[in-house]
C-alpha positions as CSV (number, residue, x, y, z in Angstrom):
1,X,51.0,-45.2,-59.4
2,X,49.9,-43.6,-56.0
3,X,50.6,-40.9,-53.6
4,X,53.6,-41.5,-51.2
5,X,51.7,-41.4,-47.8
6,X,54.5,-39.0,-46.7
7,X,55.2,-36.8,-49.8
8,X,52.8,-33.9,-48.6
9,X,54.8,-34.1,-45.4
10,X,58.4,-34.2,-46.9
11,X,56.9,-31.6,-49.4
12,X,55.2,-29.5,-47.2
13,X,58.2,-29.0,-45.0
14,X,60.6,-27.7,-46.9
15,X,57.9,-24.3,-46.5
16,X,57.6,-24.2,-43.4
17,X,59.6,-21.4,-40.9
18,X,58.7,-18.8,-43.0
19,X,58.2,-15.4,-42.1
20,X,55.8,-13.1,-43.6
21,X,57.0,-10.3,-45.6
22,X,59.1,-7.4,-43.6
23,X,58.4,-3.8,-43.8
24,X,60.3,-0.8,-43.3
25,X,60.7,0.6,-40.7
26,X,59.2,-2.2,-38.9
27,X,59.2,-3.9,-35.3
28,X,59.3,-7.2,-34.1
29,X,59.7,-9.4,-31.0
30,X,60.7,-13.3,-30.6
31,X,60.5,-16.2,-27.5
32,X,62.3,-19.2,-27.9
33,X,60.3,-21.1,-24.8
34,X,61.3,-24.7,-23.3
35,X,58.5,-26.7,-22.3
36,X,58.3,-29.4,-19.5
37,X,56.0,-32.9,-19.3
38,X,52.4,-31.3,-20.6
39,X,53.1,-27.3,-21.3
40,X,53.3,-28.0,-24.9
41,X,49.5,-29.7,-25.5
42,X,48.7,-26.9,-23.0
43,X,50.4,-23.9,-25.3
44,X,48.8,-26.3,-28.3
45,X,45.6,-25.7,-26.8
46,X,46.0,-21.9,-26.1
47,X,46.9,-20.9,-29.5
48,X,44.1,-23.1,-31.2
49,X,41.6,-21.4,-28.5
50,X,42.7,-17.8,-29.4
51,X,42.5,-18.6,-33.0
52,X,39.8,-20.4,-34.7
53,X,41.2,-21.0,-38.3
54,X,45.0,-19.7,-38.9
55,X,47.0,-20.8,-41.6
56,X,49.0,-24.2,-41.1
57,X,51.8,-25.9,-42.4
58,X,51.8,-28.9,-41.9
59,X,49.7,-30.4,-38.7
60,X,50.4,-28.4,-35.5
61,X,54.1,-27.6,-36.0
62,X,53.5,-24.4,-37.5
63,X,50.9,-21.6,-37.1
64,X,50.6,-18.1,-38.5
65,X,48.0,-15.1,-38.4
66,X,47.0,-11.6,-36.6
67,X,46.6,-10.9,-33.4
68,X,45.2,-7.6,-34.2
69,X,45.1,-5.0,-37.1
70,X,49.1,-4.2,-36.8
71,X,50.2,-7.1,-35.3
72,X,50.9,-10.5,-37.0
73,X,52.6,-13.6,-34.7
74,X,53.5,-17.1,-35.9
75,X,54.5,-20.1,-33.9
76,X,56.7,-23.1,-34.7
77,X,57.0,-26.1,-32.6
78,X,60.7,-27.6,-32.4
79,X,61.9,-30.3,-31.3
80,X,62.8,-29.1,-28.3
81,X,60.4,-26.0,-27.4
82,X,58.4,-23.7,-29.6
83,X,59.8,-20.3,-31.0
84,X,56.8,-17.5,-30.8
85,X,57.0,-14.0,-33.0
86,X,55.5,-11.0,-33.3
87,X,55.6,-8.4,-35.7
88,X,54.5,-4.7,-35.5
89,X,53.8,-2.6,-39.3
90,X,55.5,0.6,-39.3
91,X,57.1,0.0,-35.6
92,X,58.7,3.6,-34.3
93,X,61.4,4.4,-32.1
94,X,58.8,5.4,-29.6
95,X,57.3,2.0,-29.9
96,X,60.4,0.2,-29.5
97,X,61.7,1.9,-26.7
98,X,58.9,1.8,-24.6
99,X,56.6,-0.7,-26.3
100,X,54.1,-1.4,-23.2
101,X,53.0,2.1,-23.7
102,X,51.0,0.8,-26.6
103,X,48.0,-0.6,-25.9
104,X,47.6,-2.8,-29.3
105,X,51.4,-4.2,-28.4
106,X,51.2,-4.3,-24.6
107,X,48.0,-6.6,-25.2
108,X,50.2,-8.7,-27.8
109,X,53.2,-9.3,-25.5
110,X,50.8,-10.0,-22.3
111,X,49.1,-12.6,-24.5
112,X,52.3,-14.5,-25.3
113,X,53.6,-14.4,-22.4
114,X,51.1,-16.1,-20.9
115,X,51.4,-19.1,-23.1
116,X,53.4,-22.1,-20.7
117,X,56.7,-23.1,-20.6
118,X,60.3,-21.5,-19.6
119,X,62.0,-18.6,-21.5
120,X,65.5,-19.3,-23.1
121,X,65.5,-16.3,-25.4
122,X,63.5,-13.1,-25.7
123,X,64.4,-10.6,-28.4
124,X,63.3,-6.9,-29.9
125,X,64.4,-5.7,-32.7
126,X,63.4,-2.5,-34.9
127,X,64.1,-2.6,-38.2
128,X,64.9,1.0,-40.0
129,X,65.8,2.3,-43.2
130,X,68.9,4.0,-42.9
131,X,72.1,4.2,-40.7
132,X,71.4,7.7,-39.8
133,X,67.8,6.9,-38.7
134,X,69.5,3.8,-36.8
135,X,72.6,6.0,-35.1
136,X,70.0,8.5,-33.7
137,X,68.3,6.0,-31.7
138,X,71.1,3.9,-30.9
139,X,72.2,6.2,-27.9
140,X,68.9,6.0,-26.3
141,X,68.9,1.9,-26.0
142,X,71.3,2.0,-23.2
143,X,73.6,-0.9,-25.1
144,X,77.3,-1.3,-23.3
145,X,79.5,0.7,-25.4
146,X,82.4,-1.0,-24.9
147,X,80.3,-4.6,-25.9
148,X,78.7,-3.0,-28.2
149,X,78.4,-5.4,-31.8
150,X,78.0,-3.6,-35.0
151,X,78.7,-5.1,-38.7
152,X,77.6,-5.1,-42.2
153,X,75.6,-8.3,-42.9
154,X,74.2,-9.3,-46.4
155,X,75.0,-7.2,-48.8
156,X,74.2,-3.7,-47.5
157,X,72.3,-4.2,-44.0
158,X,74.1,-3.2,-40.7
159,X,72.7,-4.5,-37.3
160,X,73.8,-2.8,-33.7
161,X,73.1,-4.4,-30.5
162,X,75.1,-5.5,-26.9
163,X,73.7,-8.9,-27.0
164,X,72.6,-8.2,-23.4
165,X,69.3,-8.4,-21.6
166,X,67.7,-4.9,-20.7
167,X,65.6,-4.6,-17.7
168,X,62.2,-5.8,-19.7
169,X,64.1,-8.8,-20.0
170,X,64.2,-9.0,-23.6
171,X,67.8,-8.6,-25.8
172,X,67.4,-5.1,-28.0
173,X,68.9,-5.3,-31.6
174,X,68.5,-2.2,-34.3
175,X,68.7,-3.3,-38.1
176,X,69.7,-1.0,-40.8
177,X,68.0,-2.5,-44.2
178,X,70.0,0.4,-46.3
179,X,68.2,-0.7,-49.4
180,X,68.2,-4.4,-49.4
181,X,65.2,-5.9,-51.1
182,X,62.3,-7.0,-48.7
183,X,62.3,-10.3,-49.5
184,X,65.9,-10.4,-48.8
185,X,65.7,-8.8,-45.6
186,X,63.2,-10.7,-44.2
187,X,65.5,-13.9,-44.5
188,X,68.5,-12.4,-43.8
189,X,66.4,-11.3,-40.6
190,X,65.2,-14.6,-40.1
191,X,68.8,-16.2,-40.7
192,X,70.3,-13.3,-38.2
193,X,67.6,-14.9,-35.2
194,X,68.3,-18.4,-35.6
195,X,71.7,-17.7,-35.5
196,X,71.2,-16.5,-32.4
197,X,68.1,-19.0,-31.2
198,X,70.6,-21.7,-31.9
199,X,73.8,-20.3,-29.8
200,X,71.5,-20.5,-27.0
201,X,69.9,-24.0,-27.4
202,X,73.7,-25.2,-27.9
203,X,74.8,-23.5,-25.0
204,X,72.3,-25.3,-22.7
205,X,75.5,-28.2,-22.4
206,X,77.7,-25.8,-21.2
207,X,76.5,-26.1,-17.3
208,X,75.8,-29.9,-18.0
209,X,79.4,-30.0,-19.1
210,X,80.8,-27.9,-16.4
211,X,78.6,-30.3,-13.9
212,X,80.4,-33.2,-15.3
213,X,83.9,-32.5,-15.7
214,X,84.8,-33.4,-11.8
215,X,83.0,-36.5,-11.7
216,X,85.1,-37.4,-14.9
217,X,88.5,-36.1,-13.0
218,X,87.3,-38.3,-10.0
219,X,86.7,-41.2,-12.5
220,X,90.3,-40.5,-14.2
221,X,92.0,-41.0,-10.3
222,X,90.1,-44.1,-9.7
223,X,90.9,-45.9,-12.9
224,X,94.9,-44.9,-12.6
225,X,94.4,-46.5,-9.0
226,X,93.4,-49.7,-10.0
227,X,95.6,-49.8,-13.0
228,X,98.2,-49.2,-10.3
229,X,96.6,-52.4,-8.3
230,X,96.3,-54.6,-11.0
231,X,100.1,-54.5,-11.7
232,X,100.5,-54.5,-8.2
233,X,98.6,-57.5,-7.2
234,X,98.0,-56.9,-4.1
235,X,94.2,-57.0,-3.5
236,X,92.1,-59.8,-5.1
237,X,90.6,-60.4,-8.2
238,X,86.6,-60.2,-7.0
239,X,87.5,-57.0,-5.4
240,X,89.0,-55.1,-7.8
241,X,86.4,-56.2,-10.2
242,X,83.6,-55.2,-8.4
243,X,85.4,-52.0,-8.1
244,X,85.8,-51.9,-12.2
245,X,82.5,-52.8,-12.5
246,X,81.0,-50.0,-10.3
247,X,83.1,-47.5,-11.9
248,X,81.8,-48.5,-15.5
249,X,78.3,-48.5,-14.3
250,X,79.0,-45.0,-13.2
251,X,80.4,-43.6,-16.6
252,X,77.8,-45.4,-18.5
253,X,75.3,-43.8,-16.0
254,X,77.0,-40.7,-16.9
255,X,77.3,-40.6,-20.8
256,X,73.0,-41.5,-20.5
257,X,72.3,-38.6,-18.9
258,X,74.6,-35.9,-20.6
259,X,74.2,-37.8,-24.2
260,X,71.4,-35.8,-25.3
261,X,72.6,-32.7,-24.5
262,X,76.0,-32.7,-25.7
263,X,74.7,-34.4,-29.2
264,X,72.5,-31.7,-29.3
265,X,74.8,-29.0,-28.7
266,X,77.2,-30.5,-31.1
267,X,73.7,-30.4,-33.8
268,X,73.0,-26.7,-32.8
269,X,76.8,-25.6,-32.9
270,X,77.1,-26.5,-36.2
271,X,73.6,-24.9,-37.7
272,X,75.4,-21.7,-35.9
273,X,78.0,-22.0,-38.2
274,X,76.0,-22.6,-41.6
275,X,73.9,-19.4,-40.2
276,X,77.4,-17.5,-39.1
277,X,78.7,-17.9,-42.8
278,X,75.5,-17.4,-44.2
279,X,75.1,-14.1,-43.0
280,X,78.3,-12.8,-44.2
281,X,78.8,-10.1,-41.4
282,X,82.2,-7.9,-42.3
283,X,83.8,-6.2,-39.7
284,X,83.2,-2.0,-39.1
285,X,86.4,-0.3,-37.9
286,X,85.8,0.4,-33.9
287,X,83.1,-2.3,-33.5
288,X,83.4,-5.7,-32.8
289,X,81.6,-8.1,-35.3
290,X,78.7,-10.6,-35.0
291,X,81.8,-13.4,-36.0
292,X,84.2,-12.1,-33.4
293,X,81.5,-11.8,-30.9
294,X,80.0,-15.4,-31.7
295,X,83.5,-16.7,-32.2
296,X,85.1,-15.2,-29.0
297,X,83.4,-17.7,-26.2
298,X,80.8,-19.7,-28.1
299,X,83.3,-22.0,-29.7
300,X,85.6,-22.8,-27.0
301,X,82.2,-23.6,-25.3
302,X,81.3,-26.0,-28.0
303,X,84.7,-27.2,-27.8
304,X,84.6,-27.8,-24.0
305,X,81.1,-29.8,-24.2
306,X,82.7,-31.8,-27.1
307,X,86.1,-32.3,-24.7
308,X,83.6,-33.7,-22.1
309,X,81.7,-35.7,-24.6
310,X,85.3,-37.4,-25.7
311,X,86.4,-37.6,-22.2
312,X,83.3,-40.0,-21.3
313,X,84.1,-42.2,-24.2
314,X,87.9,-42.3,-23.2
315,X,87.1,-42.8,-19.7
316,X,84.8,-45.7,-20.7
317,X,87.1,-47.6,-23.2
318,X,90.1,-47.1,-20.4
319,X,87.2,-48.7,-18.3
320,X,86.8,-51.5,-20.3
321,X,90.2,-52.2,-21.0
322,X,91.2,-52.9,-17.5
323,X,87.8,-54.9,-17.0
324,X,89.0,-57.5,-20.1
325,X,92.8,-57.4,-19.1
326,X,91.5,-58.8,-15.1
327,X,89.2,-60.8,-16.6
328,X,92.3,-62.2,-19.2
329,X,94.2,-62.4,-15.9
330,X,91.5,-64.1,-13.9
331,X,91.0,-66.6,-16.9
332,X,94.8,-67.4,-17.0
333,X,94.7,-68.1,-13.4
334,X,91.2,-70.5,-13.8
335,X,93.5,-72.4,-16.7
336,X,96.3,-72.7,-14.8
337,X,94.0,-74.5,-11.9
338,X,92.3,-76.3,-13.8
339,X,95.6,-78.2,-15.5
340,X,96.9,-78.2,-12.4
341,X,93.3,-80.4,-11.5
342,X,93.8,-82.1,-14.8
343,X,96.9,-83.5,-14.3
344,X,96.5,-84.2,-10.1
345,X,93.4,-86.1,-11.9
346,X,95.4,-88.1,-13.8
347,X,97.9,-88.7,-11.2
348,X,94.8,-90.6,-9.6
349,X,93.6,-92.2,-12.4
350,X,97.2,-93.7,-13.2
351,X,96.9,-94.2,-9.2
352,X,93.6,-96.0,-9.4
353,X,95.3,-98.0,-12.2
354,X,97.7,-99.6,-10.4
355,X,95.4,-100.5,-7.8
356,X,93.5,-101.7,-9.7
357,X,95.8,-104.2,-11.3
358,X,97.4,-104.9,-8.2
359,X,93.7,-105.8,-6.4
360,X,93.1,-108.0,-9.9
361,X,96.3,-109.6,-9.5
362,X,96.1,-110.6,-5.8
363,X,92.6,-111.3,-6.7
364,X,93.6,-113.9,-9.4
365,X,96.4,-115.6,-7.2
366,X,93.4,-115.6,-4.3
367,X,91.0,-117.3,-6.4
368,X,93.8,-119.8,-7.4
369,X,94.5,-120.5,-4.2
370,X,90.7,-121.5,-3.2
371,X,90.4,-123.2,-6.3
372,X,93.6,-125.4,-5.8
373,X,92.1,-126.0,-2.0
374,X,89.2,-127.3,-3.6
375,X,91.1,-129.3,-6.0
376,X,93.2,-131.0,-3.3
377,X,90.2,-132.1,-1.1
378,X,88.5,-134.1,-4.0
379,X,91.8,-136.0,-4.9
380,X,92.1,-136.2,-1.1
381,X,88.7,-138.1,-1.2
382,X,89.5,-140.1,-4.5
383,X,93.1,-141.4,-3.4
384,X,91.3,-144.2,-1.7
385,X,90.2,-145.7,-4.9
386,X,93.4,-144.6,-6.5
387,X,96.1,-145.5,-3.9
388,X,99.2,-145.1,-6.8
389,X,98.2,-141.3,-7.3
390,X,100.3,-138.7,-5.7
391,X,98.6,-135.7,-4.3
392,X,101.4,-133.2,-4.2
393,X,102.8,-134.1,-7.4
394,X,99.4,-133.7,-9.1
395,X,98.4,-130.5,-7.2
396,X,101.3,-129.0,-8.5
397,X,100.6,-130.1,-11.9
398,X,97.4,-128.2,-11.6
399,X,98.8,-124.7,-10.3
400,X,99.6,-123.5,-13.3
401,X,96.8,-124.3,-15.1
402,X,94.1,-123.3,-12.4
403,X,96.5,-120.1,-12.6
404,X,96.1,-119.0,-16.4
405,X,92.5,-120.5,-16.3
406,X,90.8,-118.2,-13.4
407,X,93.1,-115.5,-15.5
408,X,91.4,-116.2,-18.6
409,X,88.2,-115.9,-17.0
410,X,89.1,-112.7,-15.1
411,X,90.1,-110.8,-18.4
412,X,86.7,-112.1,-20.0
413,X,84.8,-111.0,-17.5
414,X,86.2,-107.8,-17.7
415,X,86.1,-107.7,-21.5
416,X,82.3,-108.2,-21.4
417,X,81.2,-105.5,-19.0
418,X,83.2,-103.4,-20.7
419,X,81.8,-103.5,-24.0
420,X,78.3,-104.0,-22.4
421,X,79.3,-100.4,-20.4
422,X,80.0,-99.0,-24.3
423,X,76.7,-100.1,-25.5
């Protein structure tokens, strides 16, 4: 036997995306940065520079260690982006609320944000023991009231937060561990960010799907116009498939670009899901829940990208159709011409035919009548030596003869240039 040359891979990453251990009370923060053409070797780069040896999972997709004696961070690479995290032992209310105002954190934060690439999602969280620790500093976050989400999730631990972004620019989330095992909160944790990691990434179609839709209602008018022209028959066959042809070039052009973005918002709609129902948040009377809340306008925004991504495919197939029932139409015509040509072809032929015989025929009687002439001067020149014979009876012996003999040869003739033609 040997080693799989991927098993350590395969093996190794069903560990990775782990956080470390969670505390309580504790405080952490997360980015989920987009990169453009040569930010990720540069962010690569950064964290490798900062940190000589860290712990890895598995190549560069996953990094972990301290920044400084109370802070830990890890980095994973995605496939689209990187997701950066921070996490403060013993975090405070005081810390939370106005975290720049430690030093140890402030110099954390500055550092990652400096790393390239584009923010799609910033979050803070603290993490508390209690509700009653969590209600008293609740008020002071600033959330919208009326927005304001609050559920039990996991088995005991409730979460509060507006979903919204506070003037730092980062979303504020309180969590109430009410007993739950570390080990369970820190996944539950985890599962509660990617929940929300992923309902951003899929919502990235929603403004490519937005863009889209009027170019597809354009597309819709256009291909019910030259339906309409088709039946009509009023404009010619080259035209209207050049026009069909444009049109499908467009679409096609259209479903390339948006592809990759609806797919993957179809992809990160669905982990949402698994995450939603993993999570097991139950509704607290006078709150809205992290369902309702998730529920409420990120699945008809799932829906719509999904509506866009069928609309394309209808729009292409209606596209195609009319481009094969021309072409059907244009082919029947061609068919038609062409029998038309066959049989004006054969007219000819049976016209050449005819001709034909008729040349062969005057042709035979010609040559008969030269070869008769000829005839009639040598009995002209023997009659003096014959004086008995009679020219015009004999001559008119020979017609028919001569006749059927120059037609004999004709028909050979023929027969022999016809097979040597075959050969």
């Amino acid at each position: 036997m040997r080693q799989h040359e991927l098993r350590t891979q395969v093996v190794t990453e069903m560990h990775l995306r782990r956080w470390e251990m969670l505390c309580v009370p504790c405080l952490y923060f997360q980015w989920v940065v987009l990169h453009e053409e040569g930010e990720r070797e540069a962010e690569v780069a950064a964290i490798e520079a900062r940190f000589g040896t860290v712990t890895s999972g598995n190549g560069k997709p996953h990094r972990s260690g301290r920044l400084s004696e109370h802070v830990a961070f890890t980095w994973e690479r995605h496939s689209e982006g990187s997701t950066i995290s921070l996490f403060v032992d013993h975090g405070s209310a005081e810390t939370f609320l106005n975290p720049k105002d430690n030093a140890e954190i402030a110099a954390a934060i500055d550092w990652v944000e400096s790393l390239p690439g584009a923010v799609l999602r910033a979050t803070r969280a603290l993490i508390v023991g209690t509700e009653k620790e969590a209600e008293d500093i609740v008020p002071q976050i600033g959330f919208e009231l009326h927005e304001l989400v609050s559920c039990h999730i996991g088995q005991s631990a409730r979460i509060w937060s507006d979903f919204r972004l506070k003037p730092d620019g980062f979303g504020a989330m309180v969590i109430a561990s009410n007993g739950t095992e570390p080990a369970d909160l820190t996944r539950l944790v985890q599962r509660l960010q990617e929940l929300g990691n992923y309902r951003n990434r899929a919502l990235l179609g929603l403004p490519v799907a937005q863009k889209v839709w009027p170019s597809l209602n354009e597309a819709e008018e256009r291909l019910t116009d030259l339906a309409r022209r088709i039946a009509e028959g009023a404009d010619t066959d080259d035209q209207l498939m050049q026009e069909i042809s444009e049109l499908s070039v467009s679409l096609t052009k259209g479903v390339t670009e948006t592809s990759f973005r609806m797919s993957a918002t179809a992809a990160y709609g669905s982990l949402v899901e698994e995450r939603l129902e993993e999570l097991d948040n139950r509704r607290i009377e006078g709150f809205a829940s992290l369902g309702y809340f998730t529920q409420r306008r990120f699945a008809p925004a799932v829906r719509f990208c999904q509506a866009v991504t069928d609309r394309q495919r209808e729009l292409s197939e209606r596209a195609s159709q009319l481009a094969s029932l021309l072409r059907a139409r244009i082919e029947t015509r061609i068919e038609n011409q062409n029998a038309r040509l066959l049989r004006s072809m054969d007219r000819n032929a049976d016209m050449q035919l005819r001709l034909q015989r008729l040349v062969e025929g005057l042709s035979i009687v010609a040559a008969s009548y030269y070869a008769l002439g000829i005839i009639g001067y040598a009995i002209s020149g023997l009659q003096p030596f014959f004086p008995t014979l009679d020219e015009e009876l004999v001559m008119a012996a020979l017609v028919v003869p001569v006749v059927l003999g120059i037609y004999a040869f004709v028909q050979m003739a023929k027969k022999r240039l016809l097979n040597r033609h075959e050969q």
